[in-house]
VMD Tcl script that builds the backbone (N, CA, C; Angstrom):
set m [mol new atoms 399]
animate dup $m
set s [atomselect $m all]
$s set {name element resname resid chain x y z} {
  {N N UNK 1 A 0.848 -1.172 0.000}
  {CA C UNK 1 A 0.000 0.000 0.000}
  {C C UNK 1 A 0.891 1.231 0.000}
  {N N UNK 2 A 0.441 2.298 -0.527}
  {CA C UNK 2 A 1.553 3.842 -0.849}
  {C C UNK 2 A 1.252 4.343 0.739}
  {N N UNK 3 A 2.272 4.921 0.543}
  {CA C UNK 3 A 2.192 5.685 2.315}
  {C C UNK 3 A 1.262 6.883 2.232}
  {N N UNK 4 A 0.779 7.093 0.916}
  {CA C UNK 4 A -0.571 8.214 0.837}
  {C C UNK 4 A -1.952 7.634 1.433}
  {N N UNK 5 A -1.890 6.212 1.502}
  {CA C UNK 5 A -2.797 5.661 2.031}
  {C C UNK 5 A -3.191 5.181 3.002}
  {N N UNK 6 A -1.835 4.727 3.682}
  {CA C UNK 6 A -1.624 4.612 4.413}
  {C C UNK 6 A -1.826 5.365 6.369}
  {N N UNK 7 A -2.235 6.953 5.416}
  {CA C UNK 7 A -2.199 7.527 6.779}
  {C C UNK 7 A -3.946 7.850 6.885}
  {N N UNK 8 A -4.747 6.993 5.795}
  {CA C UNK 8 A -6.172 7.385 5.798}
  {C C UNK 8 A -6.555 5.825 5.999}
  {N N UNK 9 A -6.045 5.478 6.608}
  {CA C UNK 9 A -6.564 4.266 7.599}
  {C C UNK 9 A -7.114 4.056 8.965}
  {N N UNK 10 A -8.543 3.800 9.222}
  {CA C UNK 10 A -8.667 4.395 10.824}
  {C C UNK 10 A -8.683 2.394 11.525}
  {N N UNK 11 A -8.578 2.878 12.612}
  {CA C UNK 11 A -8.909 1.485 13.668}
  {C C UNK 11 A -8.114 0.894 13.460}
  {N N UNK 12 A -6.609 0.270 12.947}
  {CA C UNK 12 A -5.817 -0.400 12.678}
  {C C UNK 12 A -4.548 -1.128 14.087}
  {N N UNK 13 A -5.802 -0.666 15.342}
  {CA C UNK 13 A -4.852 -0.803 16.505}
  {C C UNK 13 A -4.334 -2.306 16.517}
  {N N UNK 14 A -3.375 -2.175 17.472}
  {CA C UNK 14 A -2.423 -3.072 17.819}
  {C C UNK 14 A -2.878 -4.653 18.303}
  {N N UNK 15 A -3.751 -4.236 19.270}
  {CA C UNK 15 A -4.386 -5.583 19.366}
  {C C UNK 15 A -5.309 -6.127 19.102}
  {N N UNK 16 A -5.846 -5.900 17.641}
  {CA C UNK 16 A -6.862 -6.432 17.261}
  {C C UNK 16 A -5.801 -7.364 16.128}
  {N N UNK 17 A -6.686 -8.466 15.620}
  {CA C UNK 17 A -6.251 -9.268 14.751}
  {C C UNK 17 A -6.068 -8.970 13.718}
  {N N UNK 18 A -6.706 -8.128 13.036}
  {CA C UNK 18 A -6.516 -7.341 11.538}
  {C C UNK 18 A -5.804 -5.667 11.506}
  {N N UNK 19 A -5.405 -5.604 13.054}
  {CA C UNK 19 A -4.302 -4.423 13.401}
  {C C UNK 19 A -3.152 -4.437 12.667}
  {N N UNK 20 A -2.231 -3.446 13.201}
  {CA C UNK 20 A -1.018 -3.349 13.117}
  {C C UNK 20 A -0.149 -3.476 13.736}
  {N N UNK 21 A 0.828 -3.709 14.053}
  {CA C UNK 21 A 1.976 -4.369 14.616}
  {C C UNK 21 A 2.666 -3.000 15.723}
  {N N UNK 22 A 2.703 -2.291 14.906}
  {CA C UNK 22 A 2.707 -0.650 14.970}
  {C C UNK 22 A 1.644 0.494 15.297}
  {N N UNK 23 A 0.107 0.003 15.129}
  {CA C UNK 23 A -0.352 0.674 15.358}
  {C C UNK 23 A -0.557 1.276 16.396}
  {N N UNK 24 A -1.356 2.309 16.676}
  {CA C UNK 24 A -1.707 3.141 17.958}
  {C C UNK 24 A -2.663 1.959 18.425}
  {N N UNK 25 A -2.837 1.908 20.187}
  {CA C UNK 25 A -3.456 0.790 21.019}
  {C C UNK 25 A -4.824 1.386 21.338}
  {N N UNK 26 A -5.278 0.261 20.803}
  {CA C UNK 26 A -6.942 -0.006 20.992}
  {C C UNK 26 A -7.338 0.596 22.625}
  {N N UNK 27 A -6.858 0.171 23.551}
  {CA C UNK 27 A -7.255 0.552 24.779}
  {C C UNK 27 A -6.990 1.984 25.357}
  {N N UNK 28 A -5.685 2.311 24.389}
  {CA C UNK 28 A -5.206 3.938 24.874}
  {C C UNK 28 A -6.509 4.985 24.351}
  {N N UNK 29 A -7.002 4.168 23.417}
  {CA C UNK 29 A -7.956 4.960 22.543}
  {C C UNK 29 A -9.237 5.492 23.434}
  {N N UNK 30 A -9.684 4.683 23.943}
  {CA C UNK 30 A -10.720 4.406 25.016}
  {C C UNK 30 A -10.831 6.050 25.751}
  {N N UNK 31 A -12.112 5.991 25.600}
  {CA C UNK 31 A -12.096 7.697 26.536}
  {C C UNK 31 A -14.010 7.061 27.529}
  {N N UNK 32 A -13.941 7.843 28.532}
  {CA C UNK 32 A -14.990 7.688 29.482}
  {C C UNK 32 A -16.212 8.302 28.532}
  {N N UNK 33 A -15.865 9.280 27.630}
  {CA C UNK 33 A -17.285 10.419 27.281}
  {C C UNK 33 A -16.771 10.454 25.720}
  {N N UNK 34 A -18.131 10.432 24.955}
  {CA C UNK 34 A -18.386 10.467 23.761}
  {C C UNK 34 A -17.781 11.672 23.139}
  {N N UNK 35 A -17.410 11.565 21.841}
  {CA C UNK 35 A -17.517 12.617 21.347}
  {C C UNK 35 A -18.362 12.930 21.187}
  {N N UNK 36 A -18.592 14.355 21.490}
  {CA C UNK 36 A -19.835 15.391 20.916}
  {C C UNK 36 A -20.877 14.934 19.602}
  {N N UNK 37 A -20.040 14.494 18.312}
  {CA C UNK 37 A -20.862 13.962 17.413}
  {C C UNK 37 A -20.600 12.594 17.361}
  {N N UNK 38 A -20.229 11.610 18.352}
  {CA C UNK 38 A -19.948 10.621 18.242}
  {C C UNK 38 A -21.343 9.945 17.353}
  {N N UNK 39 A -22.345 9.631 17.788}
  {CA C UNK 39 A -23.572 9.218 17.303}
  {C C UNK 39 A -23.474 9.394 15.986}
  {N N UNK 40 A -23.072 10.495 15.330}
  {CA C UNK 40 A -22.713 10.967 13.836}
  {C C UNK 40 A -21.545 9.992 12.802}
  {N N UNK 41 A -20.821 9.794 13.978}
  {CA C UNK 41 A -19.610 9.748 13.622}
  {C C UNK 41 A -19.761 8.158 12.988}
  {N N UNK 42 A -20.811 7.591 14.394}
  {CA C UNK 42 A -21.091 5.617 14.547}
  {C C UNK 42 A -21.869 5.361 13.276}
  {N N UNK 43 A -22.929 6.501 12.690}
  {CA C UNK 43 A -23.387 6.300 11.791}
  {C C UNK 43 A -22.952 6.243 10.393}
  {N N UNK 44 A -21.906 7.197 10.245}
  {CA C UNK 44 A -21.036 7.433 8.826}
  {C C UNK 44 A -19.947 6.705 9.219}
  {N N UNK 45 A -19.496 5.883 10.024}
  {CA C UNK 45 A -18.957 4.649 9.613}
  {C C UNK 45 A -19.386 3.598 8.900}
  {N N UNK 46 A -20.989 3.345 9.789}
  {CA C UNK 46 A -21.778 2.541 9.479}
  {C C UNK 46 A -22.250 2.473 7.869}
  {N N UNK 47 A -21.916 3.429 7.232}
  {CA C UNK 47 A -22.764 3.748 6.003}
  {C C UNK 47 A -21.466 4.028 5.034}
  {N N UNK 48 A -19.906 3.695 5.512}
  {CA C UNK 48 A -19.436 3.579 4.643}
  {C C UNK 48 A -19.863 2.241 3.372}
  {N N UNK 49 A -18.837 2.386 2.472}
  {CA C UNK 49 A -19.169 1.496 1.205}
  {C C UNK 49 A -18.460 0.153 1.195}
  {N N UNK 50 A -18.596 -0.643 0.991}
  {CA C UNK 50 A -17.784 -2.165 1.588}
  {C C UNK 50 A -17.090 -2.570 0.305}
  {N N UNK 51 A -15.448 -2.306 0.492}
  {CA C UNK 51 A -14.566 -2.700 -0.166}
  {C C UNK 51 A -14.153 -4.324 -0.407}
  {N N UNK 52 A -14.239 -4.734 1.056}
  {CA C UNK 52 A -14.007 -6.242 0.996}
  {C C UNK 52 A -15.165 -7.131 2.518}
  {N N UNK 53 A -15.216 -7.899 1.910}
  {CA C UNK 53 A -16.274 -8.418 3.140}
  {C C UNK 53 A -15.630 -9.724 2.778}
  {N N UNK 54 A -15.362 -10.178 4.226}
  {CA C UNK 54 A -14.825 -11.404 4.641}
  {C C UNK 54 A -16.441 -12.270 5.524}
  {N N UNK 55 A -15.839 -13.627 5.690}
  {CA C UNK 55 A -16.683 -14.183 6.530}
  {C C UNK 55 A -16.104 -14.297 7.923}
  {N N UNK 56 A -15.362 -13.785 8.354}
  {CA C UNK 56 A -14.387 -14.340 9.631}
  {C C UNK 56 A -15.117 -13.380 10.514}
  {N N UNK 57 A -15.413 -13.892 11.541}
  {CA C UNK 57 A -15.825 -13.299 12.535}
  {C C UNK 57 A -15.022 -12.381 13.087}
  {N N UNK 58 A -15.889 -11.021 14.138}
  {CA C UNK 58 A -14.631 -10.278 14.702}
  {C C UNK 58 A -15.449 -10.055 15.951}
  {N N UNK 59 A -14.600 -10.298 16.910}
  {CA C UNK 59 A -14.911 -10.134 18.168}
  {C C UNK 59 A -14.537 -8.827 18.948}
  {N N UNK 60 A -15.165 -8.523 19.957}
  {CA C UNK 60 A -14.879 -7.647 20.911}
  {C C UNK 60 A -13.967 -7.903 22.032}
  {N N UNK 61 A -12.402 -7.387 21.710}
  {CA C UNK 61 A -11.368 -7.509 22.056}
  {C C UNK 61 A -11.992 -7.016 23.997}
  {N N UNK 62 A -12.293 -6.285 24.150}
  {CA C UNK 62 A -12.347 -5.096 25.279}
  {C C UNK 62 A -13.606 -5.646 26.231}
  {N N UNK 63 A -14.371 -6.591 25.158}
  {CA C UNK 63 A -15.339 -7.050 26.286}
  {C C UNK 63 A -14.670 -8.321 27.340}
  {N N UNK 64 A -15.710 -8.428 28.612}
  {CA C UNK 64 A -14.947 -9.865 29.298}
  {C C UNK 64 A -15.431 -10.974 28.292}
  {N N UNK 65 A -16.534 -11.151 27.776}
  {CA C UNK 65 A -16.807 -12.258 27.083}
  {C C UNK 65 A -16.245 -12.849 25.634}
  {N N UNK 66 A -15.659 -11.295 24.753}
  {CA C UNK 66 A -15.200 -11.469 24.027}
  {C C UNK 66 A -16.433 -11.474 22.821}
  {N N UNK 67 A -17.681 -10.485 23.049}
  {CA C UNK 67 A -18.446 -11.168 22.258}
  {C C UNK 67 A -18.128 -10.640 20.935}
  {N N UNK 68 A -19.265 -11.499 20.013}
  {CA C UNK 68 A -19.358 -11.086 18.382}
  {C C UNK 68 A -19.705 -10.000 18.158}
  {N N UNK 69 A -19.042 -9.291 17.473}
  {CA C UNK 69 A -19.494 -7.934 16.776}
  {C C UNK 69 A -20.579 -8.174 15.526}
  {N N UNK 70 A -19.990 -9.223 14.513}
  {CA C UNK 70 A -19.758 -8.934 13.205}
  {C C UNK 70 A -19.143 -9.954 12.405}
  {N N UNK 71 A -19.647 -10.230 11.175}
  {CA C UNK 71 A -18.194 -10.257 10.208}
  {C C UNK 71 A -17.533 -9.247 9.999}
  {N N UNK 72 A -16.282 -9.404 9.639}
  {CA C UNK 72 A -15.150 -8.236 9.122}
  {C C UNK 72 A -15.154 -7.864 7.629}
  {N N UNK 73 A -15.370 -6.812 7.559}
  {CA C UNK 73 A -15.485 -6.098 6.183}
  {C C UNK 73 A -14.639 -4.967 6.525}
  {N N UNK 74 A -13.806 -4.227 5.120}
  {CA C UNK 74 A -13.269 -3.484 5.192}
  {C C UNK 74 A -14.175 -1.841 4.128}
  {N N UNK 75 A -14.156 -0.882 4.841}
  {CA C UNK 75 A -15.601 -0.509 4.173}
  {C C UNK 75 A -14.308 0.955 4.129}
  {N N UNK 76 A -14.967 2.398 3.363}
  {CA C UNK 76 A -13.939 3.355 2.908}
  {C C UNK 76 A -15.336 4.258 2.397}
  {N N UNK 77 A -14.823 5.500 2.010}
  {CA C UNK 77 A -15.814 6.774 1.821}
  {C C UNK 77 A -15.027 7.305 0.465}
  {N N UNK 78 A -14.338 6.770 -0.215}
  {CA C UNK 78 A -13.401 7.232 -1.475}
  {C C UNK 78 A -12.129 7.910 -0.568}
  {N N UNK 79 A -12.211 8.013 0.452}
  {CA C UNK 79 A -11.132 8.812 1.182}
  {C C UNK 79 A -10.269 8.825 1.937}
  {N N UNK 80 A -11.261 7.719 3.201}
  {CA C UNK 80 A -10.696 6.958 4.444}
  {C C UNK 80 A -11.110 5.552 3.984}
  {N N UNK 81 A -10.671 4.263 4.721}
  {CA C UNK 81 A -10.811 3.437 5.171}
  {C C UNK 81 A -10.578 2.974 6.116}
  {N N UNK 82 A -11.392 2.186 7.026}
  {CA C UNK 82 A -11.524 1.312 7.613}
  {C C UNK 82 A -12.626 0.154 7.818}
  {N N UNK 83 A -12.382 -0.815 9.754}
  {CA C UNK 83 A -12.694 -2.238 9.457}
  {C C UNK 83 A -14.090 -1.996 10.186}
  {N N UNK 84 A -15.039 -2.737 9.802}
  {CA C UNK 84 A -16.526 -2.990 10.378}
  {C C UNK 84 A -16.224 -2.880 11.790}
  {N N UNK 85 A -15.360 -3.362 12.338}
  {CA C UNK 85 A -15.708 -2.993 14.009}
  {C C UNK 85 A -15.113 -2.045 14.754}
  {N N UNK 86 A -14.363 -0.918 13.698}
  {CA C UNK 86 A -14.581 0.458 14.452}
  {C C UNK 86 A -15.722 0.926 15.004}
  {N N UNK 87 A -17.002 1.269 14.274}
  {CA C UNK 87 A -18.185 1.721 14.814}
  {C C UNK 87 A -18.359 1.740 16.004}
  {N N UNK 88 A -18.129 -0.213 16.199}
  {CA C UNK 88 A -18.249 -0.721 17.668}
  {C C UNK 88 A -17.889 -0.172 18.891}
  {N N UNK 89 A -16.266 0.057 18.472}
  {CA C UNK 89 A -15.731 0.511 19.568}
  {C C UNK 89 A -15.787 2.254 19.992}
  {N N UNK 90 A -16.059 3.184 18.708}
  {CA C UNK 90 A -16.422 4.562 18.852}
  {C C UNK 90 A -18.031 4.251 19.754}
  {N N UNK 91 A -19.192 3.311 19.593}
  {CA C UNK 91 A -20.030 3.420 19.856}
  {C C UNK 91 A -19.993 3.361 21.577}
  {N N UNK 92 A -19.243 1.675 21.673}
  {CA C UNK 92 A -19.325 1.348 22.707}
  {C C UNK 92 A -18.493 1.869 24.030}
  {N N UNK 93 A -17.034 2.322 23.705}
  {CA C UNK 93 A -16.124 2.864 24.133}
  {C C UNK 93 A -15.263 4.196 23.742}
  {N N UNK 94 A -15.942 4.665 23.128}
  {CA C UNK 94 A -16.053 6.458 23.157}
  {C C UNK 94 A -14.498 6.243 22.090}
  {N N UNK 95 A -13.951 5.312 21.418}
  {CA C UNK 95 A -12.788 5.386 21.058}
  {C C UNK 95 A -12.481 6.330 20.105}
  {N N UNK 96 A -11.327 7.301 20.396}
  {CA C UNK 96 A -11.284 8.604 19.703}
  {C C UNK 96 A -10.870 8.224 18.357}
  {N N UNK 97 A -11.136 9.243 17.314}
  {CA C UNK 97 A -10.481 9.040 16.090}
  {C C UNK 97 A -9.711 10.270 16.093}
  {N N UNK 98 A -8.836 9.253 14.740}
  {CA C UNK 98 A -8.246 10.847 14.109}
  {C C UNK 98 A -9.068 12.009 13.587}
  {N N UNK 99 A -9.135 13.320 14.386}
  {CA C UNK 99 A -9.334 14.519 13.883}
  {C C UNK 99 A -9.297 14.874 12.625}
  {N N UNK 100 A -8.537 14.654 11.368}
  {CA C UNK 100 A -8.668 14.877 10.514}
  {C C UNK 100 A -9.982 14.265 9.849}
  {N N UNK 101 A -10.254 12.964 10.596}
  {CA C UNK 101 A -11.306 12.121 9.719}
  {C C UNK 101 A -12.709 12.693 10.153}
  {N N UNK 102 A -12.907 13.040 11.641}
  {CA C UNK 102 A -13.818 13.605 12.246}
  {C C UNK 102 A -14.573 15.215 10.946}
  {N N UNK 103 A -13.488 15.878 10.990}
  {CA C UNK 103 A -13.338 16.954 10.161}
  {C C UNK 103 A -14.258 16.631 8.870}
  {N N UNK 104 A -13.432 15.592 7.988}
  {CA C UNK 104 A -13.865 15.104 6.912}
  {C C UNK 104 A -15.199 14.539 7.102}
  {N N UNK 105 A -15.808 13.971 7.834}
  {CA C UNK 105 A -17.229 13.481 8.068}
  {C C UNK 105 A -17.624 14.559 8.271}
  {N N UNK 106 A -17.447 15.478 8.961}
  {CA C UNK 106 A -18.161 16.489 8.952}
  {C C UNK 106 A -18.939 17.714 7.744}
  {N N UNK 107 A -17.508 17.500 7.216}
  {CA C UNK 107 A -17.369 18.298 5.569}
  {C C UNK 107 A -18.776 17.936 5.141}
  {N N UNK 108 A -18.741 16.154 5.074}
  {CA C UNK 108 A -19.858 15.569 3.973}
  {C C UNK 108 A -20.926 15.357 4.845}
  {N N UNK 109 A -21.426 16.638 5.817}
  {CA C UNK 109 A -22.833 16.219 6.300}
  {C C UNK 109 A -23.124 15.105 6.999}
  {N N UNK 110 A -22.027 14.559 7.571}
  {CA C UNK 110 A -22.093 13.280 7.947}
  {C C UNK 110 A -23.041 12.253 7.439}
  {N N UNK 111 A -22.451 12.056 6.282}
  {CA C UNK 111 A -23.192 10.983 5.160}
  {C C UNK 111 A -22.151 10.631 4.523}
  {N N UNK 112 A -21.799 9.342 4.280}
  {CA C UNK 112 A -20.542 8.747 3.636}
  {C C UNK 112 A -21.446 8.869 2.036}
  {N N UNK 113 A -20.528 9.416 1.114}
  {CA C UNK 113 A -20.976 9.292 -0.389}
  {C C UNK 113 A -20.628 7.530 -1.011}
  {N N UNK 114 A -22.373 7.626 -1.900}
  {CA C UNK 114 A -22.305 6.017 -2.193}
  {C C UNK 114 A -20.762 6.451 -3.418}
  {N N UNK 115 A -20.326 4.949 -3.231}
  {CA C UNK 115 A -19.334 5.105 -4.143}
  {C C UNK 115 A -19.809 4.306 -5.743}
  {N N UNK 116 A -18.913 4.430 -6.767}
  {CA C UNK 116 A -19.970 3.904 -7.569}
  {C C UNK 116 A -18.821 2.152 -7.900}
  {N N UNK 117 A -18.805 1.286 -9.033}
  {CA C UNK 117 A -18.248 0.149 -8.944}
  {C C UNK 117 A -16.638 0.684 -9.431}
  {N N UNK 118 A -16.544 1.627 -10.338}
  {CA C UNK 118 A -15.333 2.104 -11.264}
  {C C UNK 118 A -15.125 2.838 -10.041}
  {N N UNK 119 A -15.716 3.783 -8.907}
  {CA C UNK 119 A -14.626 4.308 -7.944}
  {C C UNK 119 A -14.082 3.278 -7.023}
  {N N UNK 120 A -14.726 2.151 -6.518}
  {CA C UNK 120 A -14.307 1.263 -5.502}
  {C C UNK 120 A -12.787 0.351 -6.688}
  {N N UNK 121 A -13.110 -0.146 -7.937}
  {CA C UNK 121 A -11.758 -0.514 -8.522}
  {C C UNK 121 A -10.610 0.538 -8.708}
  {N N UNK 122 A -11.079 1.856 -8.821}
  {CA C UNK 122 A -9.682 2.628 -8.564}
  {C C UNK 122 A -9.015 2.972 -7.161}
  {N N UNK 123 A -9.449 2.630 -6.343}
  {CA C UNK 123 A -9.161 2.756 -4.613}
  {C C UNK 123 A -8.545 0.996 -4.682}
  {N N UNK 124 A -9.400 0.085 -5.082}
  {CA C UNK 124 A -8.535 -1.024 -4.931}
  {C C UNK 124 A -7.211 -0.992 -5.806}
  {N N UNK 125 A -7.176 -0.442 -6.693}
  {CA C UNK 125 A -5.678 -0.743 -7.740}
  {C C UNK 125 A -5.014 0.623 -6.849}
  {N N UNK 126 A -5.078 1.216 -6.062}
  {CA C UNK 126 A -4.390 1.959 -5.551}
  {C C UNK 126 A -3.595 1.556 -4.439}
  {N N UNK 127 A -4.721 1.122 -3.733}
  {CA C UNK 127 A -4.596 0.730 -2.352}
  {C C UNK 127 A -3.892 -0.745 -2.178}
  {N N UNK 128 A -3.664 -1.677 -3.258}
  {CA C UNK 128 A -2.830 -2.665 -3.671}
  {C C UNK 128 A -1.947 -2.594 -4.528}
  {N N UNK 129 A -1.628 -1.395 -5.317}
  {CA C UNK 129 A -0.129 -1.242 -6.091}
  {C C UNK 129 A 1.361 -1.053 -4.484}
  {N N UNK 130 A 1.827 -1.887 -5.242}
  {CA C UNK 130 A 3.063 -2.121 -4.431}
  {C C UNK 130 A 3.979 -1.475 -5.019}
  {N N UNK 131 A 3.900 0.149 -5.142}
  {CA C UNK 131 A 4.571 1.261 -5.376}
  {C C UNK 131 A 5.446 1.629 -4.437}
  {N N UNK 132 A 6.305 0.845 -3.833}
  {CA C UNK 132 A 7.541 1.150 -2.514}
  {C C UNK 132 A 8.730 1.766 -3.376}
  {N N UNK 133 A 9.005 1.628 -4.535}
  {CA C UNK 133 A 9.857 1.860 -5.007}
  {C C UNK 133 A 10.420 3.712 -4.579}
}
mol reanalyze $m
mol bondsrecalc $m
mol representation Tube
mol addrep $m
């Protein structure tokens, strides 16, 4: 993936299974009180566009039980991406995002734009060219 894309990736924490190795930690994220538009925020996740949908289950790292969220899908707004069980954790555990993305939901009325099939294949040939060079 290009490092342009790289930095429009949300939820990619550390201890989740489809994290990063590197990423910022799921639990540091954790705040007692919502964001202000959090509710906004749970919804225009929710209504992003689904890039890839897996069948693998994803659980709730943070609960004691560990319960089911979900399958894992990786869903995007032409702009950002991220995984189906962010929502969860902004919903359930106030987990902050990046500000810039907050911003950007905001821009679009907090409504993720449908994407159409030719924009989701140019985000995938992007977002999988192995342009490190």
């Amino acid at each position: 993936m290009s490092s342009e894309n790289a930095d429009r990736f949300l939820g990619e924490f550390q201890e989740l299974e489809h994290g990063r190795p590197d990423g910022a930690s799921l639990r540091a994220a954790v705040r007692e009180r919502a964001d202000p538009n959090a509710l906004r925020l749970v919804e225009y996740l929710r209504s992003g566009t689904t890039l890839a949908a897996t069948a693998s289950p994803v659980h709730d790292i943070l609960s004691p039980g560990r319960e089911l969220i979900d399958g894992l899908h990786l869903l995007t707004d032409g702009q950002w991406l991220w995984y189906s069980d962010l929502a969860h954790y902004v919903e359930r555990y106030h987990v902050a995002l990046d500000e810039r993305f907050v911003q950007h939901a905001q821009a679009q009325n907090w409504t993720a734009p449908p994407l159409t099939h030719a924009e989701l294949s140019e985000i995938e040939e992007t977002l999988f060219d192995d342009d490190s060079s």
